[in-house]
N, C-alpha and C positions, 0 to 999 in steps of 0.2 A: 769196336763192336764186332763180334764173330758169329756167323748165323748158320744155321744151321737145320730146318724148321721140315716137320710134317703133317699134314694133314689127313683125314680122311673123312668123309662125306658123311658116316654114321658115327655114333662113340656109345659105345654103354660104358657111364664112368663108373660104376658099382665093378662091372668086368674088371678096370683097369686096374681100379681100387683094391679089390679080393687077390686077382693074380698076384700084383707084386707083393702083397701083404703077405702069401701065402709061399712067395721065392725069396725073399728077404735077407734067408741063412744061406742060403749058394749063389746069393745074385755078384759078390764080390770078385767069388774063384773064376765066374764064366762071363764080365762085363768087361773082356776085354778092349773092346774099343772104347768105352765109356769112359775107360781109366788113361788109353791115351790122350782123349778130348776134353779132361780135368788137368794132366798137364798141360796141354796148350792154352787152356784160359788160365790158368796161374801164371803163363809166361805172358799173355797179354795184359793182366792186371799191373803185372810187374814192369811191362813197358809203360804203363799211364801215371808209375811211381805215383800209385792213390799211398795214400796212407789211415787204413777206412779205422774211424772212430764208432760205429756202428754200421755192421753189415746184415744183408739178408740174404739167404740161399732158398732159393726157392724151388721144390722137388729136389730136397737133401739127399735122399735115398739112406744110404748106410750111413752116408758121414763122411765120405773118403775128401771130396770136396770142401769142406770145412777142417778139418784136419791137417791138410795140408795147408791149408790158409792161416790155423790160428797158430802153426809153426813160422810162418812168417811176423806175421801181425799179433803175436801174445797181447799186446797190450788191448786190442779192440774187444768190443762186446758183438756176440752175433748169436743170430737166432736163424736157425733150417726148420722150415715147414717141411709136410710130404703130405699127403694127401694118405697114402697107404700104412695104418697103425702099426704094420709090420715092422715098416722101414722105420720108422719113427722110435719106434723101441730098440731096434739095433743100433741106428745112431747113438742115441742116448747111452747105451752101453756103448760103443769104442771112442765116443766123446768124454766119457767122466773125467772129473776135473778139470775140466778146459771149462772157458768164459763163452759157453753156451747153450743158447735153451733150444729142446728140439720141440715141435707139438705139430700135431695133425692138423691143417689148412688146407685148404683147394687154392690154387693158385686165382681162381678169377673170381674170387670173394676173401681177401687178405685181411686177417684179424689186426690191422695195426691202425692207426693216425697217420696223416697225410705229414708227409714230410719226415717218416719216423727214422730213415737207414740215409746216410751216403753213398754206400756203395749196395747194389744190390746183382745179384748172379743167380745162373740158373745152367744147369748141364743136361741135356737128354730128359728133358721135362716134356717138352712143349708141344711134344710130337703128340702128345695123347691128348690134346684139345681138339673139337672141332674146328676152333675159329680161333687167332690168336689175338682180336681187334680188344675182347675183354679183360683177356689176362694182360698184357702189353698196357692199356689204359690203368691197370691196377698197379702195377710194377713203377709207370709214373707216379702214380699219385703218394706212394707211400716212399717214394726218391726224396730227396733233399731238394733247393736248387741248388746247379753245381754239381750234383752227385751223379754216379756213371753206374750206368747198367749196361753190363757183359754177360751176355750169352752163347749156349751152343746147342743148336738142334742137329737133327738129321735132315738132311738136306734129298732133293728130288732125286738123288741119283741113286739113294740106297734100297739096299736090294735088288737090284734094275735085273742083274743076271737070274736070279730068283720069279721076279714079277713076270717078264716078259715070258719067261717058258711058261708060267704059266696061265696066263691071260692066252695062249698060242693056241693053248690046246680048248679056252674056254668055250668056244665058239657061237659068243652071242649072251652066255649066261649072266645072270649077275655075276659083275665083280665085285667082291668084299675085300680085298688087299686095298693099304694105305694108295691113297694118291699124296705128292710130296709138294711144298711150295717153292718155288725159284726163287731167288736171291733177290729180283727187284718186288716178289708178292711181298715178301719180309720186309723191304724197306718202305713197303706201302703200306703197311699195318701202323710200321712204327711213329711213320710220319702221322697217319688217323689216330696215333693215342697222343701225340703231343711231340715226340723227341723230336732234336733238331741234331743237323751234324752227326748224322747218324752213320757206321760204317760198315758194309755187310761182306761178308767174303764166303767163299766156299771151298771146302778138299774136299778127296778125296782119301780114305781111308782104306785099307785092305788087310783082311781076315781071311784064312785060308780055312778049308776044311775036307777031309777026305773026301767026302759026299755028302748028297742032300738031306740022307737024313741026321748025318751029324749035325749039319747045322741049322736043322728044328730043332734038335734035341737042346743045341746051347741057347737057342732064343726062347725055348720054352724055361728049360733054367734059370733065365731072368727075368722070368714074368712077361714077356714080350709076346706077342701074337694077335690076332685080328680083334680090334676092337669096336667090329659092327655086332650089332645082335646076331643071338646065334642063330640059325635057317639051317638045318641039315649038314652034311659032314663031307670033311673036303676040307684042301690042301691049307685051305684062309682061316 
């Protein structure tokens, strides 16, 4: 198990939902690091030599995490939710012909039967929850027993260089920038929705960019940005 997790104190999920709905066609070119942390949970699947006969992706986005998946495993059936109809439609187009259905779900109300997937995964989802105690209890319930859930969030440390200059200059105001959960919050969730033997780890990732405002410009690209309600104008 790979974690990766963030949180923030407010969410307007309509916000999250429209942004990436509305980044969908350039969220591929500019998710660079999304696209490294797809390869390293395909290399962790592949260390648990599953061999998943029904899979579930949860926060598909475009497909790229499924895609590379049903190039390993052809023979399995799977199905990627996303919450954002954008995403869901572009899936579905670079999915075609592959043994899978995409369709629009929230992750913390899962249109399935308990016990419907053996394996189920999720990539740079999780962050956009407030709390992750429902979604994580949902992701049980619709598990096998037996069957392994592998994820990967963003972790407490990201963006730190970004947050702190700006929290520096906040002095005192509201903060609306994510706050992120440590590695034992994650394994205290997972333990409150049921999993056992559960195993959490953290990197470190790095993206470079000329400047600050190039890289709003790429986080704005992929739908990413503050997802408290909006209150006036400014950096969040």
């Amino acid at each position: 198990l790979f974690g990766k997790v963030v949180m923030s104190a407010e969410i307007d999920r309509d916000r999250v939902r429209d942004s990436f709905h509305r980044q969908a066609g350039d969220y591929d070119s500019h998710a660079v690091v999304q696209g490294r942390v797809i390869e390293k949970v395909v290399g962790l699947l592949q260390a648990e030599r599953v061999a998943p006969v029904r899979l579930l992706d949860i926060g598909a986005g475009t497909g790229r995490l499924l895609a590379r998946l049903t190039e390993l495993y052809p023979e399995m059936d799977a199905v990627g939710v996303d919450l954002a109809p954008g995403m869901c439609a572009t899936a579905a187009d670079n999915l075609a012909g592959r043994r899978v259905q995409v369709m629009p779900a929230d992750a913390e109300a899962l249109p399935f039967e308990k016990d419907s997937f053996d394996v189920v995964v999720s990539t740079s989802t999780y962050q956009w929850l407030p709390c992750l105690d429902q979604a994580f209890a949902e992701a049980r319930r619709v598990l096998a027993p037996g069957g392994l859930f592998c994820f990967a969030l963003f972790g407490e440390r990201t963006l730190f260089e970004l947050r702190d200059s700006y929290r520096s200059v906040l002095q005192g105001a509201y903060d609306r920038t994510h706050s992120f959960f440590s590695c034992a919050e994650v394994l205290e969730a997972l333990e409150r929705a049921g999993f056992r033997g559960a195993r959490v780890s953290s990197e470190l990732e790095v993206e470079l960019h000329p400047d600050v405002p190039e890289l709003l410009r790429s986080l704005k690209k992929i739908g990413a940005g503050s997802t408290a309600p909006a209150s006036g104008k400014g950096l969040a």
